[in-house]
PDB file as gemmi writes it, atoms N, CA and C in Angstrom:
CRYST1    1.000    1.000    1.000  90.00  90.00  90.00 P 1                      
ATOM      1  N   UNK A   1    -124.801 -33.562  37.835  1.00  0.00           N  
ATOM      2  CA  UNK A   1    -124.967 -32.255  37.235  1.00  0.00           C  
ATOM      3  C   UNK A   1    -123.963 -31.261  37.815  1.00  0.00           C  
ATOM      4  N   UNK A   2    -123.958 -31.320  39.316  1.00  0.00           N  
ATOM      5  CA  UNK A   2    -122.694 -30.225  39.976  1.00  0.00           C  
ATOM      6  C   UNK A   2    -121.470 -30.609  39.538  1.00  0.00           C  
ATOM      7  N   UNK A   3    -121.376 -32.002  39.394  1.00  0.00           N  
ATOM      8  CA  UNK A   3    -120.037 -32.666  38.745  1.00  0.00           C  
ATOM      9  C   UNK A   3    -119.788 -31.918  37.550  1.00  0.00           C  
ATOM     10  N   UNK A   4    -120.461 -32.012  36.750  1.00  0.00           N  
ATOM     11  CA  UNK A   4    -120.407 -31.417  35.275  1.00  0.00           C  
ATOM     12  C   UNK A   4    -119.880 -30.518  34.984  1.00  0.00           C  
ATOM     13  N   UNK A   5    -120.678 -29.236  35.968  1.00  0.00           N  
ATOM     14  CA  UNK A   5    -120.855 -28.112  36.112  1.00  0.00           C  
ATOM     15  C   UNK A   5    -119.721 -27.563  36.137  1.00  0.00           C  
ATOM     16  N   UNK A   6    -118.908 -27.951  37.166  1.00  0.00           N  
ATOM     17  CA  UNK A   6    -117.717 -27.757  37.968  1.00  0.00           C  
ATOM     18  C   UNK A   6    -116.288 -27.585  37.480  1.00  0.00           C  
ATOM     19  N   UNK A   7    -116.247 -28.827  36.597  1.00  0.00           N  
ATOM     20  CA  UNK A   7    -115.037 -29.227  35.693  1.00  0.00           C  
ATOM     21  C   UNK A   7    -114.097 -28.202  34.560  1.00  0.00           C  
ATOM     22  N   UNK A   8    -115.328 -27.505  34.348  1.00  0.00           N  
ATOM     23  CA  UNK A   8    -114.548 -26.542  33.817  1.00  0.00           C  
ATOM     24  C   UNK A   8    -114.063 -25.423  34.410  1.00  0.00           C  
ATOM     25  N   UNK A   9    -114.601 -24.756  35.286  1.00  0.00           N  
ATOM     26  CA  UNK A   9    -113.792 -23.755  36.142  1.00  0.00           C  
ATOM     27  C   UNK A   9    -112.991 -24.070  37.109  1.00  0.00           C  
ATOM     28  N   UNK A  10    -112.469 -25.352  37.009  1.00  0.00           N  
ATOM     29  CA  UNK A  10    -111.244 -25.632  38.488  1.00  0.00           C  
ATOM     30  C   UNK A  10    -110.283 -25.475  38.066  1.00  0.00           C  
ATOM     31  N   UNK A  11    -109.896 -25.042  36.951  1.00  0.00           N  
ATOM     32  CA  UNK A  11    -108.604 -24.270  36.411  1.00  0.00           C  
ATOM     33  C   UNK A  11    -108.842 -22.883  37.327  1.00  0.00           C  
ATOM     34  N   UNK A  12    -109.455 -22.085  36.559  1.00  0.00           N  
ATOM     35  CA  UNK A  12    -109.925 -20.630  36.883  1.00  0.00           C  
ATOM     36  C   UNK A  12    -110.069 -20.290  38.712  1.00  0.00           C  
ATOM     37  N   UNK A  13    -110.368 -21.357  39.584  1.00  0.00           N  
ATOM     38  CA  UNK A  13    -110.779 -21.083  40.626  1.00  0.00           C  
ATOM     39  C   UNK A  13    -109.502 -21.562  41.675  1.00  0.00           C  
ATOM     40  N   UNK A  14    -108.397 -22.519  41.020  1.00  0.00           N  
ATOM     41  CA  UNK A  14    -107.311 -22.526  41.528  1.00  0.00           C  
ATOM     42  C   UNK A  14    -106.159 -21.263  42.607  1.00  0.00           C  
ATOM     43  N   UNK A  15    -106.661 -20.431  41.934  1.00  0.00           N  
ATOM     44  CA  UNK A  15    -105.701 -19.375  42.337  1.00  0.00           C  
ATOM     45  C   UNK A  15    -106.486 -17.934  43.139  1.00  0.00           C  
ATOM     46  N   UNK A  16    -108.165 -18.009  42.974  1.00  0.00           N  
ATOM     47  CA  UNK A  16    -109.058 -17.089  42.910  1.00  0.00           C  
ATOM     48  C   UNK A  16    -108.944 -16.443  44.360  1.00  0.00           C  
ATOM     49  N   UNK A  17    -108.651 -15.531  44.520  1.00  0.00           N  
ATOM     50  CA  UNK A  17    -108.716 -14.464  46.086  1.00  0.00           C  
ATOM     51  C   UNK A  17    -109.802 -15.371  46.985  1.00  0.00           C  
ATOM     52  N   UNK A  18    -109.636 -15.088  48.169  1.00  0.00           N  
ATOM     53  CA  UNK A  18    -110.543 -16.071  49.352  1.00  0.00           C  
ATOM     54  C   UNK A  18    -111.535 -14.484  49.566  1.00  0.00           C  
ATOM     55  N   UNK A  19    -111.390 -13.539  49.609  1.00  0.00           N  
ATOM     56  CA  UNK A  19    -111.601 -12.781  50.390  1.00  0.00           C  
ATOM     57  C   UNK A  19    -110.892 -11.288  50.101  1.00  0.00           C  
ATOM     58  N   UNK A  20    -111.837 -10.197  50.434  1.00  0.00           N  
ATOM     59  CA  UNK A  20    -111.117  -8.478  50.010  1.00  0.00           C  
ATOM     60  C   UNK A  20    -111.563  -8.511  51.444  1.00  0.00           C  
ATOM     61  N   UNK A  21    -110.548  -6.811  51.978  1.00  0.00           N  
ATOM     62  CA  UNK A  21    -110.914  -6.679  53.293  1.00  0.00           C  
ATOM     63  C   UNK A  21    -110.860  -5.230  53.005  1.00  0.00           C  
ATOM     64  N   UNK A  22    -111.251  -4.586  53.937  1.00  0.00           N  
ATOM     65  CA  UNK A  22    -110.950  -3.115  53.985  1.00  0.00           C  
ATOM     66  C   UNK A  22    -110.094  -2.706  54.966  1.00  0.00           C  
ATOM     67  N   UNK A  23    -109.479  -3.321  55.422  1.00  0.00           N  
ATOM     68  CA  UNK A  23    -108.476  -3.005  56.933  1.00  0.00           C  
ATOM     69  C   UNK A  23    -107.216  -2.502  56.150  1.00  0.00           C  
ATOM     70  N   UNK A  24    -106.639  -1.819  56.991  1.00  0.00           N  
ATOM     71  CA  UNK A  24    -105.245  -1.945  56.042  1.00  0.00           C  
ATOM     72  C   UNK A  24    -104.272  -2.870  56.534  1.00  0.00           C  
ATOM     73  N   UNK A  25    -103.161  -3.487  55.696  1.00  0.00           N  
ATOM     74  CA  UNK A  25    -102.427  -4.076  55.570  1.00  0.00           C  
ATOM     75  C   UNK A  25    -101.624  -4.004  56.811  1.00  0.00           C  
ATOM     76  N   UNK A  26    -101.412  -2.814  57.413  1.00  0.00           N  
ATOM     77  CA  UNK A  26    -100.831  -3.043  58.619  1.00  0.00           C  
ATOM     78  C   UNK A  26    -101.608  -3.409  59.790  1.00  0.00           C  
ATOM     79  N   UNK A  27    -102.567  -3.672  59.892  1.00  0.00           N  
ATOM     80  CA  UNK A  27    -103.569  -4.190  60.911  1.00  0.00           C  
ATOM     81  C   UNK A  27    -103.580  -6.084  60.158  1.00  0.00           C  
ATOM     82  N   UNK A  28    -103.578  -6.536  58.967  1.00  0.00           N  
ATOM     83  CA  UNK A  28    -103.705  -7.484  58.587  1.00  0.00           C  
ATOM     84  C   UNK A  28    -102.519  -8.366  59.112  1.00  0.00           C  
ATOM     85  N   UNK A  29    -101.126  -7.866  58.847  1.00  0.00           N  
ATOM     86  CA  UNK A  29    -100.091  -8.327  58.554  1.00  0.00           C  
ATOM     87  C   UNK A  29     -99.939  -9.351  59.554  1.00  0.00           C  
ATOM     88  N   UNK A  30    -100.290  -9.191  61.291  1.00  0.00           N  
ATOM     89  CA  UNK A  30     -99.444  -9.901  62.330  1.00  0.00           C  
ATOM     90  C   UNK A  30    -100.498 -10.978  62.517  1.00  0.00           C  
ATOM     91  N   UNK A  31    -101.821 -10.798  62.255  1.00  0.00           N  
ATOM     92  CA  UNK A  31    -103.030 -11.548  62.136  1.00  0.00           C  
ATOM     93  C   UNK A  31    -102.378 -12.789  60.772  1.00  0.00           C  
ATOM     94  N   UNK A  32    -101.990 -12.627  59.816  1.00  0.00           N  
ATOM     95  CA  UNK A  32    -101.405 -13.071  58.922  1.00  0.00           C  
ATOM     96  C   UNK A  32    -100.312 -14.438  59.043  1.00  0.00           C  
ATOM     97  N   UNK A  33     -99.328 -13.731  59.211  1.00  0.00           N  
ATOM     98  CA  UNK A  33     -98.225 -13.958  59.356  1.00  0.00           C  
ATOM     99  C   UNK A  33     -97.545 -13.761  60.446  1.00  0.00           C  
ATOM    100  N   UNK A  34     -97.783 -13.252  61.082  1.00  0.00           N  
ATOM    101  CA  UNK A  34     -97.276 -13.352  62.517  1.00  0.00           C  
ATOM    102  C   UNK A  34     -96.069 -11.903  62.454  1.00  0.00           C  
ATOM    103  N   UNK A  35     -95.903 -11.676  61.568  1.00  0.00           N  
ATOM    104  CA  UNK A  35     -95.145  -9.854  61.437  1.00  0.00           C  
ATOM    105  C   UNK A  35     -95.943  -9.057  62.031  1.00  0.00           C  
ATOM    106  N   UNK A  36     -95.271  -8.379  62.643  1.00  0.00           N  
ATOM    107  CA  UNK A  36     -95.409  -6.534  63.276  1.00  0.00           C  
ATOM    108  C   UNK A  36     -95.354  -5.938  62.597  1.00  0.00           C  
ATOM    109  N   UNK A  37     -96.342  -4.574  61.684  1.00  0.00           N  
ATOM    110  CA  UNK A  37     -95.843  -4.015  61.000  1.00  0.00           C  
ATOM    111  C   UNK A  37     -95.252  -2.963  61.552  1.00  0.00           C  
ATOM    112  N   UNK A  38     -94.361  -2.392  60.146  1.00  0.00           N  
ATOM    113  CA  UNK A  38     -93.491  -1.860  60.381  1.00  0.00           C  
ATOM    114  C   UNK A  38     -94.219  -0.411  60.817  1.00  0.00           C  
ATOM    115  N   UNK A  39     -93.130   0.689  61.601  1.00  0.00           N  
ATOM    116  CA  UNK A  39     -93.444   1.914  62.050  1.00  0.00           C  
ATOM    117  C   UNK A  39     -94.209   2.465  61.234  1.00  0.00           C  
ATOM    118  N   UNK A  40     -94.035   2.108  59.951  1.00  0.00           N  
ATOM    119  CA  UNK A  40     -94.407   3.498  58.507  1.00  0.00           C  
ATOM    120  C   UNK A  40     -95.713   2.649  58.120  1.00  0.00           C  
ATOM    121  N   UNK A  41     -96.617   1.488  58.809  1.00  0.00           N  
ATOM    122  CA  UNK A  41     -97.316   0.623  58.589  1.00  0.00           C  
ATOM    123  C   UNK A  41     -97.403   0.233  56.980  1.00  0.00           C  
ATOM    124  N   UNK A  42     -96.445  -0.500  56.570  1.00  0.00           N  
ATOM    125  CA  UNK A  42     -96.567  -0.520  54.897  1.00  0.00           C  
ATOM    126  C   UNK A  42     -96.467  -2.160  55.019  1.00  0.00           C  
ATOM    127  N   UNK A  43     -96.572  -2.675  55.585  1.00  0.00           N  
ATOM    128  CA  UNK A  43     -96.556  -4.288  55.658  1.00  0.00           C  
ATOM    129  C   UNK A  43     -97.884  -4.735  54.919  1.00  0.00           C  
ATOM    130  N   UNK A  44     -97.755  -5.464  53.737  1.00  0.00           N  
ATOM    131  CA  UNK A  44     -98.223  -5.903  53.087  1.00  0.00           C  
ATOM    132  C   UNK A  44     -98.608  -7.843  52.928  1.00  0.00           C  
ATOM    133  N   UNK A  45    -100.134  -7.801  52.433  1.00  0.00           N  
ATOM    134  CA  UNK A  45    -100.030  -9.350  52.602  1.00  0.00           C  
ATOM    135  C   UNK A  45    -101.241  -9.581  51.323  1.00  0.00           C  
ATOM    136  N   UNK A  46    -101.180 -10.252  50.774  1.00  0.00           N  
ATOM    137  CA  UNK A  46    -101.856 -10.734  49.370  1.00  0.00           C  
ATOM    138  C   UNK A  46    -102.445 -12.143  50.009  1.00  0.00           C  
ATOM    139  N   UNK A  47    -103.810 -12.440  49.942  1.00  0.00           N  
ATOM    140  CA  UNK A  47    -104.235 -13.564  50.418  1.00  0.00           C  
ATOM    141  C   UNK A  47    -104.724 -14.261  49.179  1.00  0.00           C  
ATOM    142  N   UNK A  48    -104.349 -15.210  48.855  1.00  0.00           N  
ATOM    143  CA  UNK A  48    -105.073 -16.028  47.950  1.00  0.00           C  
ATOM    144  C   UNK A  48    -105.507 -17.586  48.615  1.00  0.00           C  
ATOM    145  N   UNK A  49    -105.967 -18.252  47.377  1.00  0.00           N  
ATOM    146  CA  UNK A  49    -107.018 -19.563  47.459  1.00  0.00           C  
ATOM    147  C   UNK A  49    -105.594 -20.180  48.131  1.00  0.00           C  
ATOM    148  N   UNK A  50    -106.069 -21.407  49.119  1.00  0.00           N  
ATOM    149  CA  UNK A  50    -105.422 -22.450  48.409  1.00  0.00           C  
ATOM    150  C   UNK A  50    -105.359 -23.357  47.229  1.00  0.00           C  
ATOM    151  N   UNK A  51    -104.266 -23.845  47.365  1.00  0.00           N  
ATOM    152  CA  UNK A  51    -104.276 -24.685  45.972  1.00  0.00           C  
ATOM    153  C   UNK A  51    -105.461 -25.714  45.865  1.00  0.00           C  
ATOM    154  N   UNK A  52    -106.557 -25.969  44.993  1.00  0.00           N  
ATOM    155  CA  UNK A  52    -106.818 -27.687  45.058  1.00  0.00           C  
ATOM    156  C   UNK A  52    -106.566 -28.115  44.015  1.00  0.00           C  
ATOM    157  N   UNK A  53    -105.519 -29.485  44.019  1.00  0.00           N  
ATOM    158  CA  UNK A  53    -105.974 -30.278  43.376  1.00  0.00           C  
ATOM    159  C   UNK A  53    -107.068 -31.063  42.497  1.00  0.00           C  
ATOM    160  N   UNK A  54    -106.799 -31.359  41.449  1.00  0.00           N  
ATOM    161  CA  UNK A  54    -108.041 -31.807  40.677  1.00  0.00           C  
ATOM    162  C   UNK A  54    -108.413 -33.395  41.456  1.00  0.00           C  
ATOM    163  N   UNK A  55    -107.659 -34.004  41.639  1.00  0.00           N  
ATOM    164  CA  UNK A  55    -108.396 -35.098  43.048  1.00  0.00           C  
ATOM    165  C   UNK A  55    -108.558 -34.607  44.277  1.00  0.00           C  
ATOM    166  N   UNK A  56    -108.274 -33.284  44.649  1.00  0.00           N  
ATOM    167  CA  UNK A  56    -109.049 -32.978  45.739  1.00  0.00           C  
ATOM    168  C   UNK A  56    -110.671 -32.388  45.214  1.00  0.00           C  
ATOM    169  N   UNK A  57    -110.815 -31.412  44.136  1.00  0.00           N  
ATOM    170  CA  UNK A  57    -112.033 -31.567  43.491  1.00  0.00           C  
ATOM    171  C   UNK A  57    -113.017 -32.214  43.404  1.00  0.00           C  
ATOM    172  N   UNK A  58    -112.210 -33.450  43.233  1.00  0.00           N  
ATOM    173  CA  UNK A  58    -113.305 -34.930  42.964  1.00  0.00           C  
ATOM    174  C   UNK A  58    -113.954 -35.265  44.152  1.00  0.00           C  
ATOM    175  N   UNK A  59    -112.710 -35.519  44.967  1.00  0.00           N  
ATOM    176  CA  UNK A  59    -113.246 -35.438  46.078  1.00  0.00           C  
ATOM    177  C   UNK A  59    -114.700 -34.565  46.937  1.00  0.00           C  
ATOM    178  N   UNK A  60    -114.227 -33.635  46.949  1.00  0.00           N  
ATOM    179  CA  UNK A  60    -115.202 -32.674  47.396  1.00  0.00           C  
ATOM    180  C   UNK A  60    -116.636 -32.741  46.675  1.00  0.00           C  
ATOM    181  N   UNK A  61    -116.343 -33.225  45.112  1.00  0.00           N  
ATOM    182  CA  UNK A  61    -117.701 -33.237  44.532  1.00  0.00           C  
ATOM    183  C   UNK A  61    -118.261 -34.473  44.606  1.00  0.00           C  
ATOM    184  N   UNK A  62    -117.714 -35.383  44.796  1.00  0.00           N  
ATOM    185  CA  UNK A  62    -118.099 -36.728  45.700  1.00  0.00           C  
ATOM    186  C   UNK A  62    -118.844 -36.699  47.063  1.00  0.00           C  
ATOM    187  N   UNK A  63    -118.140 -35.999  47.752  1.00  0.00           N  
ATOM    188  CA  UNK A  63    -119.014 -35.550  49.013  1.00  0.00           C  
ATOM    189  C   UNK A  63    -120.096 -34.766  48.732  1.00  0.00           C  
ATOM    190  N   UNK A  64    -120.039 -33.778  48.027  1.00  0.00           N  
ATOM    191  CA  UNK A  64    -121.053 -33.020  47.764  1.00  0.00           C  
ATOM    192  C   UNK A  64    -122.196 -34.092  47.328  1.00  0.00           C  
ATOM    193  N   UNK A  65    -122.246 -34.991  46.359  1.00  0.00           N  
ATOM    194  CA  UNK A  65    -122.941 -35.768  46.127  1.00  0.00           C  
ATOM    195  C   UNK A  65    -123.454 -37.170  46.848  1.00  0.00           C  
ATOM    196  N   UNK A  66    -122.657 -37.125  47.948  1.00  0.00           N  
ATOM    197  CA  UNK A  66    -122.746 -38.128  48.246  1.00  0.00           C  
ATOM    198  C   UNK A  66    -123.627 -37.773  49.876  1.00  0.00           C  
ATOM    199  N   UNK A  67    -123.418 -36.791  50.359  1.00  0.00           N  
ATOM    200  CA  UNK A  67    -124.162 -36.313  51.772  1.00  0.00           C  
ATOM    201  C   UNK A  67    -125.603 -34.966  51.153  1.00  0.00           C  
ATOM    202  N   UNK A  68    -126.435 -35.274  51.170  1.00  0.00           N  
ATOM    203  CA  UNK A  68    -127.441 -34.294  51.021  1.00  0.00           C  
ATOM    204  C   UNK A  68    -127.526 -32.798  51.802  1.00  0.00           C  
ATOM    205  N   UNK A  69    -127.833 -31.863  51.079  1.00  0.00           N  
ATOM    206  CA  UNK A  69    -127.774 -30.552  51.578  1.00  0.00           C  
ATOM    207  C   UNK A  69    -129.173 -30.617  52.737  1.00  0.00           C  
ATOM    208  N   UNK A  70    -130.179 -31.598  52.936  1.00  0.00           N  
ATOM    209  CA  UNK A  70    -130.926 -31.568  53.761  1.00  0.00           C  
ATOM    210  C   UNK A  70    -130.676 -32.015  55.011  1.00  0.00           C  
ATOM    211  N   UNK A  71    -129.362 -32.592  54.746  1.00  0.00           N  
ATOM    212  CA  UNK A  71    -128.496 -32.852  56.204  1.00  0.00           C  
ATOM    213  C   UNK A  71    -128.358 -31.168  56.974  1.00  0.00           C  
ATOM    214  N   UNK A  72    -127.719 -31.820  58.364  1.00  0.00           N  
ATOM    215  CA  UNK A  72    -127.188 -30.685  59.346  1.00  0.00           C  
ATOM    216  C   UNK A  72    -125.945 -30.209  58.992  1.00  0.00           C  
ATOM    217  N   UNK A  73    -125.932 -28.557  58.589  1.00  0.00           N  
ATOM    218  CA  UNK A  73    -125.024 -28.382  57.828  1.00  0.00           C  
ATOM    219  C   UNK A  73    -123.196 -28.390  57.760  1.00  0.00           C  
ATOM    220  N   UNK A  74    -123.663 -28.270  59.702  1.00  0.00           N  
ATOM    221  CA  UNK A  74    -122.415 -28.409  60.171  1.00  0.00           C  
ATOM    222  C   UNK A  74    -122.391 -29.830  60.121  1.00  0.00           C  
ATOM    223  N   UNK A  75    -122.425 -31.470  60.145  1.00  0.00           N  
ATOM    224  CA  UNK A  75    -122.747 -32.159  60.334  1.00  0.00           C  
ATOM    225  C   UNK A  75    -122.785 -33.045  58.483  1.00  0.00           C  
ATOM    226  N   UNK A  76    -122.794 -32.400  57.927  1.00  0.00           N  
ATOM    227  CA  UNK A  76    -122.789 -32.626  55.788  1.00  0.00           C  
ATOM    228  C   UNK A  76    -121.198 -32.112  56.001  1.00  0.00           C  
ATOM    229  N   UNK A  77    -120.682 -31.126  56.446  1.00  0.00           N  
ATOM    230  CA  UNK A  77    -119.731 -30.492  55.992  1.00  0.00           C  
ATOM    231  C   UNK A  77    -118.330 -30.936  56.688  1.00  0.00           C  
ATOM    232  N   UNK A  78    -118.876 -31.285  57.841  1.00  0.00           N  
ATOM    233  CA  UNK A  78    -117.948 -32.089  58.890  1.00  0.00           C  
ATOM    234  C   UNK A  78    -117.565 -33.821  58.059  1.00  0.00           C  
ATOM    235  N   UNK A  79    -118.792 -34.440  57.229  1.00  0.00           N  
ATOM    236  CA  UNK A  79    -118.817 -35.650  56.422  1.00  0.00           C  
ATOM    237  C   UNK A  79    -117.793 -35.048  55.620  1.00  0.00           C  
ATOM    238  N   UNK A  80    -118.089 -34.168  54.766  1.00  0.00           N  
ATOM    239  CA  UNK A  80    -117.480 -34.111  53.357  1.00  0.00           C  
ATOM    240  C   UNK A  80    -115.938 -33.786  53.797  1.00  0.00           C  
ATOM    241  N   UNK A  81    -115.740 -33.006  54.399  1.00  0.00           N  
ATOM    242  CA  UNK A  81    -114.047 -32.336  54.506  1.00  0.00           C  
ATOM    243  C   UNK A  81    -113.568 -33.796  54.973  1.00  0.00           C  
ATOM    244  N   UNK A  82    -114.123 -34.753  55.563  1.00  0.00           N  
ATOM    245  CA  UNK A  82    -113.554 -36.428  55.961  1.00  0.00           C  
ATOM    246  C   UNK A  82    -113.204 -36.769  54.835  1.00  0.00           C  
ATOM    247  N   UNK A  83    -113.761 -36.574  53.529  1.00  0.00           N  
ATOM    248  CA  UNK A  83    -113.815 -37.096  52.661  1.00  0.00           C  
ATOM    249  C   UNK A  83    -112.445 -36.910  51.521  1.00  0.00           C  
ATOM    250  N   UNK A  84    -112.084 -35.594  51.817  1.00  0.00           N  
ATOM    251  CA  UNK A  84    -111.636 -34.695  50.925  1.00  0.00           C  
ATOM    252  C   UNK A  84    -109.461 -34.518  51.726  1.00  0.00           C  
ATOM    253  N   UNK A  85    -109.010 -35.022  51.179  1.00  0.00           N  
ATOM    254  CA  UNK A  85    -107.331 -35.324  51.415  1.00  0.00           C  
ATOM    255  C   UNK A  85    -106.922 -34.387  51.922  1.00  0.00           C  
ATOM    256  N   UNK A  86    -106.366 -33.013  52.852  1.00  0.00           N  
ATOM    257  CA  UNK A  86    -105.404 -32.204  53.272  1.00  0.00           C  
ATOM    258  C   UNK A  86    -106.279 -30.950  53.093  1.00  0.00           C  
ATOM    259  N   UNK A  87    -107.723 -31.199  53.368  1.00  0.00           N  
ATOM    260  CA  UNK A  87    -108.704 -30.117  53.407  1.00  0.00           C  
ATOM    261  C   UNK A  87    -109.809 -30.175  54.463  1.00  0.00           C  
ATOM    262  N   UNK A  88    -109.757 -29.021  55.599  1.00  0.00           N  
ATOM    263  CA  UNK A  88    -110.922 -28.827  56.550  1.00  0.00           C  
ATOM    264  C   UNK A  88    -111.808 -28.602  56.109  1.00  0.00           C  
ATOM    265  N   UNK A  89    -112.939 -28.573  57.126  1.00  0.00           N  
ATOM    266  CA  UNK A  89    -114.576 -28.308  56.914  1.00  0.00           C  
ATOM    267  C   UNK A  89    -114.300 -26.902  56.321  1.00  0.00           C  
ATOM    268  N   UNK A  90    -113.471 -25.571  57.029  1.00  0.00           N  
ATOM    269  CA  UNK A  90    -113.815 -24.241  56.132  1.00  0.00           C  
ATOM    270  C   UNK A  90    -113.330 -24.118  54.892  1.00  0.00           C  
ATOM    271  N   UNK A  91    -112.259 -25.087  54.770  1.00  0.00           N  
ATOM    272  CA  UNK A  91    -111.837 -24.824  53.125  1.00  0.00           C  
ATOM    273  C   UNK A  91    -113.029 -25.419  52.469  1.00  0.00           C  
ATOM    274  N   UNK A  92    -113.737 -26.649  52.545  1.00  0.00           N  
ATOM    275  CA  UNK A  92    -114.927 -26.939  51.750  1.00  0.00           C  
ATOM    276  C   UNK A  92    -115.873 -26.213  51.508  1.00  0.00           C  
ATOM    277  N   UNK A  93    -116.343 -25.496  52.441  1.00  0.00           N  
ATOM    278  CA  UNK A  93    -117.031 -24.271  52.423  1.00  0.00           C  
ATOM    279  C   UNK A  93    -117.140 -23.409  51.513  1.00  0.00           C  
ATOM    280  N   UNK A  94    -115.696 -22.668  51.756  1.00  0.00           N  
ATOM    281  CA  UNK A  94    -115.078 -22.085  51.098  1.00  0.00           C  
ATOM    282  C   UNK A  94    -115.066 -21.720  49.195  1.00  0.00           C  
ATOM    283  N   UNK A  95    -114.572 -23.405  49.152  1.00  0.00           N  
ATOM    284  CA  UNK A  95    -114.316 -23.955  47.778  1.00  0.00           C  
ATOM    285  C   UNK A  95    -115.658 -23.916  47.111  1.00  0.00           C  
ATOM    286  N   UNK A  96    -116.686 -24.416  48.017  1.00  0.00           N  
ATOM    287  CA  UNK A  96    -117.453 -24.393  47.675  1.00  0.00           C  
ATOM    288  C   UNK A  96    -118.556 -23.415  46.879  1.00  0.00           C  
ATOM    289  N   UNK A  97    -118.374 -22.318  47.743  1.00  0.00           N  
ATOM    290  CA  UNK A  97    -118.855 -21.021  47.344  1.00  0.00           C  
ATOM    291  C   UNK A  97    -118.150 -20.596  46.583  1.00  0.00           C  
ATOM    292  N   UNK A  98    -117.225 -20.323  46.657  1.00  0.00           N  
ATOM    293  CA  UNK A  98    -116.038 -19.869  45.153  1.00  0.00           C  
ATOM    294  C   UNK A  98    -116.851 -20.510  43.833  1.00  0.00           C  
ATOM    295  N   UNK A  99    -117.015 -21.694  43.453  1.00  0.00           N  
ATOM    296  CA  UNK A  99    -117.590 -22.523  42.837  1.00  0.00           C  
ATOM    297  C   UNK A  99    -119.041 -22.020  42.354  1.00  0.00           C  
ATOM    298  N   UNK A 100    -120.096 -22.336  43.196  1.00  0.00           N  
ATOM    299  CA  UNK A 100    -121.044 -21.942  43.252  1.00  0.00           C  
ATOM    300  C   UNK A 100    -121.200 -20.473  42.376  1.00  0.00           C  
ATOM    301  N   UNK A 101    -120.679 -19.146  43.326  1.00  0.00           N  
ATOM    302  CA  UNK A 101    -120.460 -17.876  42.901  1.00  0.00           C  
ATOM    303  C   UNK A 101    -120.099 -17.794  41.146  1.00  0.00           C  
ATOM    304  N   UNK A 102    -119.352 -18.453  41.185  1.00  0.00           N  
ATOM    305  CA  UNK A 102    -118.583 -18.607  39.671  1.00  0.00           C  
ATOM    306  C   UNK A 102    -119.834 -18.863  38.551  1.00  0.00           C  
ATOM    307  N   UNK A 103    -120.082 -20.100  38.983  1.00  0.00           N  
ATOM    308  CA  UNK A 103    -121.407 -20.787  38.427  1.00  0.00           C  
ATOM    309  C   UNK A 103    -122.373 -19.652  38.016  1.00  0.00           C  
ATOM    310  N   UNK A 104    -122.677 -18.729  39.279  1.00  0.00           N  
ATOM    311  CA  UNK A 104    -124.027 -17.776  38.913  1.00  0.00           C  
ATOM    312  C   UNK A 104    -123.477 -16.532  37.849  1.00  0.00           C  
ATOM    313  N   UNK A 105    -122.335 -16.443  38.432  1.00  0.00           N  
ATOM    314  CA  UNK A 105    -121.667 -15.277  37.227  1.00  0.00           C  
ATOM    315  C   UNK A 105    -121.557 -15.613  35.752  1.00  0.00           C  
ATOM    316  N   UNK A 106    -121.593 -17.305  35.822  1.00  0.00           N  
ATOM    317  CA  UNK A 106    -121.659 -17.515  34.141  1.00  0.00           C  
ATOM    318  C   UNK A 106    -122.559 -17.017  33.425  1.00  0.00           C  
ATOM    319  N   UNK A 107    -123.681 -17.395  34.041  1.00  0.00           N  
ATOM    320  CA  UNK A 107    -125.367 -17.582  33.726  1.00  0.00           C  
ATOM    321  C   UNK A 107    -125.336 -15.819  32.991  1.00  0.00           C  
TER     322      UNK A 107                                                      
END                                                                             
């Protein structure tokens, strides 16, 4: 069913912001990227998703299906990111909720 679910918004969720902050950009920047901002603090940084792949997708929804949410969560999530090609436990997370979120906004 999450499989199902899913398939159609991994276009849409490819590119989707991780995160808004309220800091400004010159407090972000060296945290970032490793830049100093500049004197006039105008250093700028745009954070987006990483990319996934549609076999990294699978992946992840494989794990998802395959380790139960009644597992230990650190411990499900530590399984699944094993599972999942050139992706940590927080990007699964992550992806995950992006996903999820999406899901409830359809409804």
């Amino acid at each position: 069913l999450v499989a199902t679910a899913l398939a159609p918004m991994q276009k849409d969720l490819k590119t989707a912001p991780t995160a808004t902050t309220t800091k400004p950009a010159a407090v972000i920047a060296p945290a970032a990227n490793g830049a100093a901002p500049t004197a006039e603090g105008k250093a700028a940084v745009v954070e987006t998703a990483p990319v996934w792949t549609e076999e990294q997708d699978k992946m992840l929804q494989d794990g998802l299906a395959k380790f139960p949410s009644k597992m230990d969560k650190n411990e499900r999530w530590s399984n699944i990111s094993k599972g999942v090609k050139g992706k940590g436990k927080k990007e699964c997370v992550t992806r995950f909720k992006a996903i999820r979120d999406a899901l409830k906004k359809k409804k």
